[in-house]
C-alpha positions in Angstrom: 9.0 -21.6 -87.9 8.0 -18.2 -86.0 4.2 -18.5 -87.1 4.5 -22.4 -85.2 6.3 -20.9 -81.9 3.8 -17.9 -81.4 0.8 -20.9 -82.0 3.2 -23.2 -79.2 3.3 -20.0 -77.0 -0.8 -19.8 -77.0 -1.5 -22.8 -76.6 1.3 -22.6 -73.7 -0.2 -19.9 -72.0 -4.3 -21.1 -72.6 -2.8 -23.8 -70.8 -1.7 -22.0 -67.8 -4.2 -19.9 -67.8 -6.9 -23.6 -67.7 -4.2 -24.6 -64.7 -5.1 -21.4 -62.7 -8.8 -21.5 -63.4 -8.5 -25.6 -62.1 -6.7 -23.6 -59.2 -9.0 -21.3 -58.6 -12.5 -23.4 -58.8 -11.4 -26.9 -57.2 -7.7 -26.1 -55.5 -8.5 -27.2 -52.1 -9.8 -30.5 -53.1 -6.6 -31.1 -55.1 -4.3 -30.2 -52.1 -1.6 -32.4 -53.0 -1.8 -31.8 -56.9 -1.4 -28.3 -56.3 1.6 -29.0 -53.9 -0.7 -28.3 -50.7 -0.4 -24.8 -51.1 -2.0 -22.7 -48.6 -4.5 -20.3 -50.3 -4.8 -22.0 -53.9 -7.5 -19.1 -54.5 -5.1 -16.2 -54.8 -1.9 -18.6 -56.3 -4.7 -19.4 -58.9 -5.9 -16.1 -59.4 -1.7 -15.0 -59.7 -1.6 -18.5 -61.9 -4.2 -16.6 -64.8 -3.2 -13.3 -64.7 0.8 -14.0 -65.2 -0.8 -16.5 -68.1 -2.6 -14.0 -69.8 -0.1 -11.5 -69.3 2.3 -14.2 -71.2 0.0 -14.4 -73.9 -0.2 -11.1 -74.8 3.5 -10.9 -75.1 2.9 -13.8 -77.6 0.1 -12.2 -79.9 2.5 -8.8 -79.8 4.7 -11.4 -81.5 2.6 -11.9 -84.5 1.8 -8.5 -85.5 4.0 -7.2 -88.3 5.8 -4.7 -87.1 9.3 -4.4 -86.9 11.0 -6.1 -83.8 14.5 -4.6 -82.5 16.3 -6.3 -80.0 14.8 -4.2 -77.1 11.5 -5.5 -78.1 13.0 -9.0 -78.6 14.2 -9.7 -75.0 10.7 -7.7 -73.3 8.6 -10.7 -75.4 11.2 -13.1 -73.9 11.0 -11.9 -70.3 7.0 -11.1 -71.2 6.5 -15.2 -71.7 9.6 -16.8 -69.6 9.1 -14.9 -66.6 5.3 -15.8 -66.2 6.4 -19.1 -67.0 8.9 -19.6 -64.3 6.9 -18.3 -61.9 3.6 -20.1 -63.1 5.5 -23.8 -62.9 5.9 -23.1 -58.8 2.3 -21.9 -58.5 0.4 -24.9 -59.6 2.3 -27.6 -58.3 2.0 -31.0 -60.5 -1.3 -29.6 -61.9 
């Protein structure tokens, strides 16, 4: 079960991480896929770097090391804050 949550969680964040780069390249011809944000190069550029930030709190997940509960909730808040914050950044993209 963990070994198919951290391969959920990359594939999660590869996908954000694709949303940002979409962002980035083509956001202003995608206005209202992106929610008509104002400056979809930075909110894409924000979009990759919370993403990849996200999946490296997911591949610190899946070396074998011993995992207290400190550890625990920083790989939570390391993949559900970028999350969060990622879902208002790229609109219905």
């Amino acid at each position: 079960m963990e070994k198919l949550a951290v391969q959920i969680g990359k594939l999660g964040s590869s996908l954000g991480a694709l949303a940002g780069v979409i962002e980035l390249s083509i956001g202003t011809k995608i206005l209202s896929w992106i929610g008509n944000k104002e400056n979809p190069f930075v909110l894409g550029l924000v979009t990759v770097i919370l993403s990849m930030f996200a999946l490296f709190s997911i591949v610190s997940v899946g070396r074998r090391v011993s995992i207290n509960n400190d550890r625990k909730l920083a790989i939570f808040l390391g993949v559900f804050l970028p999350a969060a914050i990622c879902f208002t950044t790229v609109g219905r993209l």
